[in-house]
N, C-alpha and C positions, 0 to 999 in steps of 0.2 A: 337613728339618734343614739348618740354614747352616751353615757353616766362616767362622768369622770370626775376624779378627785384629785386636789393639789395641795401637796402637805408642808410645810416647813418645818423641818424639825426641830428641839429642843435647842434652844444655846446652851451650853456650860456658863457657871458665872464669868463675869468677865468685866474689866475695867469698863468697856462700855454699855455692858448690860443692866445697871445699876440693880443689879438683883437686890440687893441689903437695904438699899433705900425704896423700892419700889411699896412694899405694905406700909410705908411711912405716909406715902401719897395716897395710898389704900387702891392701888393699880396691880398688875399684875405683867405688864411689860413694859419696854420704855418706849416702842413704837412699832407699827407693822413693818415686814417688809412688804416693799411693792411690786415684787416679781411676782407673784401667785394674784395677785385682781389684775394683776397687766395682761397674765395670761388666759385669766379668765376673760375682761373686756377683749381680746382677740379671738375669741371661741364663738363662732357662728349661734346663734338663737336656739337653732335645734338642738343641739346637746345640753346638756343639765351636768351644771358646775358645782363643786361644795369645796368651798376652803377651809381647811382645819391649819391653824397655827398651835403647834403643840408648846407654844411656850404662854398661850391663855387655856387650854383646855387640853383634854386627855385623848391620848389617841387608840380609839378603840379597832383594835383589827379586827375582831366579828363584823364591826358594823362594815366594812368593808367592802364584805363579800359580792356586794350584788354591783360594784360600779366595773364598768369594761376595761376604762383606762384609769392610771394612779403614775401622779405625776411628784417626784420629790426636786426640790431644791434644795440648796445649801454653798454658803460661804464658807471658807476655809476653817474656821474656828469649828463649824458644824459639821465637820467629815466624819467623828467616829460613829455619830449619832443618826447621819446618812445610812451609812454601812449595816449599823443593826437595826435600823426600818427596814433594808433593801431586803433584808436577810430574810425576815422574818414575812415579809411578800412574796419574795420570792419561796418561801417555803409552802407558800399557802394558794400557789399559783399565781396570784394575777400578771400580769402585763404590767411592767415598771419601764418609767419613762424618766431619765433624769437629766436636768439642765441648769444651769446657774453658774457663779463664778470659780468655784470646787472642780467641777469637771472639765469648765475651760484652760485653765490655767495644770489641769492634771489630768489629763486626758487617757492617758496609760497609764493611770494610777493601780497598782494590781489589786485591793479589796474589791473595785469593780465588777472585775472578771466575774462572768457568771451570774451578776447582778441586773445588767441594764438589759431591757429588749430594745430600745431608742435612745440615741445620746443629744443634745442638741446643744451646739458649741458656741458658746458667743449669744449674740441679740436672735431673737427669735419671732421678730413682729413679720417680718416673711413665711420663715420657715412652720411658725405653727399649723399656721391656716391650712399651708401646703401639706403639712403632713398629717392631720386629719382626714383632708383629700384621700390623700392617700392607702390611709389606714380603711377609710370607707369603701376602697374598691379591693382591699385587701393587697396592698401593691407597694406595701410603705417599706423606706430603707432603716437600717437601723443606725445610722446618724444623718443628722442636719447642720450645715453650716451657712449662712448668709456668704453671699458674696459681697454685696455692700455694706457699706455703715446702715443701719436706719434712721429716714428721714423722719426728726420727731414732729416736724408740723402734721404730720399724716397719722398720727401715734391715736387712738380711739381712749376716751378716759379709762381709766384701769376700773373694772368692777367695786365702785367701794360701798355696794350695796353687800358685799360677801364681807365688808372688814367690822368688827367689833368695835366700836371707836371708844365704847366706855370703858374695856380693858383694857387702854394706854394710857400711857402718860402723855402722849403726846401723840397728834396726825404728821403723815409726813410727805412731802409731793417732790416730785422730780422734775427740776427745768430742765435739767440739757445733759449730754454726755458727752464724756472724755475733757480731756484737759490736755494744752499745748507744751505743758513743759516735760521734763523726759528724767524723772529721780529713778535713777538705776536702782532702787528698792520695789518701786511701786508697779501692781498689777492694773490700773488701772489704764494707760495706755495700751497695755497688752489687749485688753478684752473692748474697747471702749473706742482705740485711736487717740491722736494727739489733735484732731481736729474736733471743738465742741460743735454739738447740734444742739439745737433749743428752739422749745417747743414755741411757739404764739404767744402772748404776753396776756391774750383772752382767755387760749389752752387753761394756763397756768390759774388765771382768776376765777376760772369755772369748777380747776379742782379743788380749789382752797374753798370757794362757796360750799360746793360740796361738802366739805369737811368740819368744817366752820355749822353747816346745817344739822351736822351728826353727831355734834357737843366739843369738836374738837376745839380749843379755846390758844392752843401754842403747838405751834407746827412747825417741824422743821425741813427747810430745802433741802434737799438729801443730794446736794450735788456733789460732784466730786472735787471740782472748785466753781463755784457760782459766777465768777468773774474769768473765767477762760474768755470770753468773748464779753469784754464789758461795755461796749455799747448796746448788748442785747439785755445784759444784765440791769443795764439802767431804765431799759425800756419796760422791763417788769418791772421796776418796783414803784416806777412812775404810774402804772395799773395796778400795782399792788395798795400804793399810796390814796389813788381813785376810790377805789373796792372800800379801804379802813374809814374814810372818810363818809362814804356813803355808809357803813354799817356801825359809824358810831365807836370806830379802832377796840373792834372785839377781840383779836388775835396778836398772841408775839411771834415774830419770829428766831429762828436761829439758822445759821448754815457754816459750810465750811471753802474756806477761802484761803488764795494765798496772801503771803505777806504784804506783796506789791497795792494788795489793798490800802496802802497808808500812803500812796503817791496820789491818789485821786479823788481830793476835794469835793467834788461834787459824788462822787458814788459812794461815799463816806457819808456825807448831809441825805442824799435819798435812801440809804438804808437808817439810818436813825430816824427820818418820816417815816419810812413804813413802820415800824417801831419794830427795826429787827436788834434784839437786843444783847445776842450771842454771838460769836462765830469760829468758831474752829480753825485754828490757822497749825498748818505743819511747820512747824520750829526748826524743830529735830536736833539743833545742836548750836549752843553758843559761837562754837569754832569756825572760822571761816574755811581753816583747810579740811575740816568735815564734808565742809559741805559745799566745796567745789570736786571733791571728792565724789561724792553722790547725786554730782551735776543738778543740785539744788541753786542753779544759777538765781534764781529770782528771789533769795533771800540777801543776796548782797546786793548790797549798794555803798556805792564809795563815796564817803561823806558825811554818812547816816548810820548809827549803830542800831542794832536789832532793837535794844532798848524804846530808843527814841520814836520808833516806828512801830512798836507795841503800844507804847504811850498815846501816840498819836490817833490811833483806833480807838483806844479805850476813852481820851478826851471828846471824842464823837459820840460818848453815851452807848459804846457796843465792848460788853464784854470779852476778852481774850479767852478761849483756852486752849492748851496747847499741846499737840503734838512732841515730843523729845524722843530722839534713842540713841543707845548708848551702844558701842561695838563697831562703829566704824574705824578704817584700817588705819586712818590717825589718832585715834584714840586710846591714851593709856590709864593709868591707875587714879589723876589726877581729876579726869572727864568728869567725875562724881561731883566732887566737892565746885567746880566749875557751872554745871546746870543748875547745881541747888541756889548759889550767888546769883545765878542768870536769872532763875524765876522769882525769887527773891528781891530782886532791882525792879525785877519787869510787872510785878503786881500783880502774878496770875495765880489765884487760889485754886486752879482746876487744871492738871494736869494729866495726860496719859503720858506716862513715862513707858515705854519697851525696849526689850534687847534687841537689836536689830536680828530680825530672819529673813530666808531669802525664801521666797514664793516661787514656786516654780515657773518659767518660762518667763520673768523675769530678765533684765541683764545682768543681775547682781547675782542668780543662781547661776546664772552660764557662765560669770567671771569665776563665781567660786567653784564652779563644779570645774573647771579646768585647771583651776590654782591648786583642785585636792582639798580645798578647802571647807565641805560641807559635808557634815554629818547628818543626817536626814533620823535617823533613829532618837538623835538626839531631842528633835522637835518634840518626840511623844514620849519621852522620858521626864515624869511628872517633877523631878529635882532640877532639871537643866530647863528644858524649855524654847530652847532653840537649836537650829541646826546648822550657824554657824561655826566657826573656829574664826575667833577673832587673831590680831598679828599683834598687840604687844600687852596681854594680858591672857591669863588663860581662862578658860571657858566658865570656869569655875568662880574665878576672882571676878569676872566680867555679873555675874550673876549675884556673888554676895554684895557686891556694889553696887549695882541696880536696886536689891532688896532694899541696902542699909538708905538708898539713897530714897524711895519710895518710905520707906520707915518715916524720916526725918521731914517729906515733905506733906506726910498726915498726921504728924505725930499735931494734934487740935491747936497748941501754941501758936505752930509755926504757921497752920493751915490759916489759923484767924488773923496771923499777924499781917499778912499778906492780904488776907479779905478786907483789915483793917485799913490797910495805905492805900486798897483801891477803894472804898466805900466808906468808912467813916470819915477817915479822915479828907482825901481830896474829893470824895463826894461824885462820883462820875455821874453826868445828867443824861441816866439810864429813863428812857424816855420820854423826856423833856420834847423834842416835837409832840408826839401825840400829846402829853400833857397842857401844851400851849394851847393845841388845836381844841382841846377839850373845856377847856377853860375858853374859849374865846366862842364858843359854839353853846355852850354849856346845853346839848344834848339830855333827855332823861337818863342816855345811858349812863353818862359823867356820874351821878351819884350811887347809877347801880351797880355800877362795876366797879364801884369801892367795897362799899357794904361787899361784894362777893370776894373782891381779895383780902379784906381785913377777914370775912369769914372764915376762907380758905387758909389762909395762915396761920389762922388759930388753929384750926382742925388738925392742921400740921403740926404745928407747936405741941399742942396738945400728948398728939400720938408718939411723937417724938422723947417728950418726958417721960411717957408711960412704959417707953420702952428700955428693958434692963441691959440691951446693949448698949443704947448712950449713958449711963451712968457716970464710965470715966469720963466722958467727955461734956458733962452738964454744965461743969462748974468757967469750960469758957465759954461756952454758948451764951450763960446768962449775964457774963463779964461784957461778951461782946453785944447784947441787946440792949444793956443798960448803957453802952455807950454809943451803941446807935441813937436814941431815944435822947440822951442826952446832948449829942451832938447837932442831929438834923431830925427833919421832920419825921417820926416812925413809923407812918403808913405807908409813906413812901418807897421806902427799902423794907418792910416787913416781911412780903410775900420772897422776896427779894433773901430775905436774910434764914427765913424759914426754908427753902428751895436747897440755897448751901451746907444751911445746919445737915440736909438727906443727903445730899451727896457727898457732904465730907464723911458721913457715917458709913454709907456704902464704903469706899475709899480707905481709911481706917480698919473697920474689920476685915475689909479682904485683904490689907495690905497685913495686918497683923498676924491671920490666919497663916500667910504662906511665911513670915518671918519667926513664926514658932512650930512651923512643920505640922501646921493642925489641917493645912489643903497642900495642893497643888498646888505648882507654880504656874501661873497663869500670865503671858506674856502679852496680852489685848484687854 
């Protein structure tokens, strides 16, 4: 039997990490990753597994000492913080095993050297097991690679008897990997394929039970597009639909999706039943020669403006937020003042705005690394932030305009004015299915599950006021509550409206933070 340990390390703050708003919710992260209980449900009975996520708890290297194998992961964002876990293992002896999207995508990365005793490249639902094996007879290589894709019908639940569920904000579950279209930025075909897999539509219902059982209350599909295969996608949420109904529609969801989402009427009506109320949709760029450019084919459509096809989502009762970046090689000084108009038309209060980077192994790093076009040093130079070399702006200009343009799109005015045209005023019937079904069932849950979001909203509200960084930002908050309130019904969007006030706070200070040189530039 082995004692092994699987650690994730620390994120840096980050647009997605909602560090700033996270003690507003009185959470400590915004969600697990599911790579370490994945690896752990792949771990035979006999070994004894411990997951430490260092971004709820502290990572104590004493305590260490006595496990055989110590496994790290890490996403791109998480590399420096990879690096001095490894260090600091490897000082102290043990057997360091490390796997995730970090190493797949940088596989030669030089801080490694000297670090790894096992690399494991890509999906690992094969190769764990195998190398265990291995390691048991004393006989293991020190890298693993799959030769197939993994078949997710066969995929075992991930351990989430190891995940904390009350230090998140949120539970998160994986239907399927990869995605078919081919954006010359994105690592995700790289490590994943352009063919999705997905899992059973039972799979899928058994881990959200799961989570759902362990307080998780709003869960997000953590796909990389939900809808790569949308006749599978519909058949989940036609079980997802089953599941909410049967339990009284205790869970929201959110996921992320591409745009072609707004061509399919019925997969639009069965995510609004399941009452998935978010989704993340890659933008990336008002411009059309952007983004045939970056063979974001499946954002155009001839006929139909990006607009109109935002709108269209959102009239479905599912919130937009959106993906943008700035730096692509048809883009100049003007690209700024254009996305701001674009998100501004298009109603979307919640934006990741980034400077385009190129990810290693990537086609966009092999186009630039032949064109001379990338600076890699520059990625960890805390003033720049990327390691591009954009073509009709310099590196520099491309960055003060990204900043000014993030500036403008938290500055609280502009943030509400836009939360304003999607919610006060056109009112989007943010779950109106389950509302119908709830009212027409009228469930004990129906009254309980108010009382707990009018509770929760307060508690937010509450924390929110109390807190001496909203201050500049109070006086629209309560401009904008007294015209929710006075507009439409104020229970209804309360939880709703309380949720935006955290994240546009997050949002705001970070964004302010790097625009007065008080952090890092942080480019995710």
């Amino acid at each position: 039997m082995a004692r092994i340990c699987l650690i994730n390390p620390r994120f840096p703050t980050s647009f997605w990490g909602l560090n700033h708003g996270l003690p507003l919710l009185g959470k400590k992260c915004n969600m697990p990753v599911l790579a370490l209980p994945t690896i752990a449900g792949l771990t035979p009975d006999e070994h004894d597994v411990v997951v430490i996520d260092e971004n709820i708890e502290d990572l104590d290297f004493d305590a260490l000492d006595g496990f055989d194998l110590i496994g790290v992961t890490g996403m791109t964002v998480q590399r420096d913080r990879m690096i001095e876990i490894l260090q600091e293992l490897k000082a102290r002896g043990h057997f360091t095993i490390v796997g995730g999207p970090w190493i797949t995508v940088a596989e030669g990365w030089e801080p490694f050297e000297g670090l790894v005793d096992v690399a494991f490249i890509g999906e690992a639902e094969e190769t764990w097991p195998k190398f265990l094996e291995d390691w048991k007879r004393g006989e293991h290589a020190d890298r693993y690679e799959q030769a197939d894709k993994t078949d997710m019908t066969k995929v075992p639940m991930p351990r989430y008897d190891l995940v904390k569920f009350e230090e998140y904000a949120m539970g998160c579950v994986q239907t399927s990997r990869g995605c078919p279209f081919q954006c010359e930025f994105c690592d995700i075909i790289v490590i994943f394929g352009r063919r999705p897999r997905i899992k059973t539509p039972e799979m899928v219902v058994d881990e959200i039970d799961y989570q759902y059982r362990q307080g998780a209350r709003m869960i997000f599909l953590v796909d990389d597009n939900f809808i790569g295969n949308k006749k599978a996608a519909k058949e989940i949420l036609r079980a997802i639909i089953t599941w909410q109904r049967k339990n009284g529609y205790p869970v929201v969801f959110g996921t992320e999706a591409s745009l072609n989402l707004s061509e399919d009427d019925e997969l639009l009506e069965l995510m609004s039943e399941a009452s998935m109320n978010t989704v993340f949709v890659g933008i990336e760029s008002p411009d059309e020669e952007a983004l045939m450019e970056t063979k974001k084919i499946q954002n155009v459509k001839k006929g139909f403006t990006m607009i109109d096809r935002v709108h269209k989502i959102q009239n479905a009762g599912i919130e937009v937020y959106a993906g943008m970046i700035v730096g692509f090689d048809s883009d100049d000084l003007s690209v700024f003042d254009r996305q701001y108009e674009f998100l501004t038309a298009a109603r979307i209060p919640n934006v990741m705005a980034g400077m385009l980077s190129a990810i290693p192994s990537t086609p966009l790093y092999d186009r630039l690394l032949a064109e001379g076009r990338l600076d890699n040093a520059a990625a960890d130079d805390p003033a720049i932030a990327t390691n591009i070399i954009p073509l009709q702006m310099s590196v520099h200009e491309m960055r003060d305009g990204w900043l000014d343009l993030m500036d403008r799109l938290y500055d609280p005015e502009e943030y509400f004015k836009r939360f304003d045209s999607l919610f006060a005023e056109n009112a989007i019937p943010l779950g109106a299915a389950k509302m119908r079904w709830m009212r027409r069932h009228r469930p004990v849950s129906y009254v309980l599950q108010h009382i707990g979001i009018v509770f929760a909203a307060l508690t937010v509200l509450y924390r929110i006021w109390r807190d001496p960084r909203t201050k500049p930002f109070r006086p629209v908050y309560a401009r904008t509550l007294r015209k929710l309130i006075r507009n439409r019904r104020p229970l209804r969007f309360l939880f709703t409206f309380a949720t935006r006030c955290v994240m546009h706070t997050h949002f705001a200070v970070m964004t302010r933070q790097m625009v007065r040189g008080e952090s890092r530039l942080v480019n995710t």
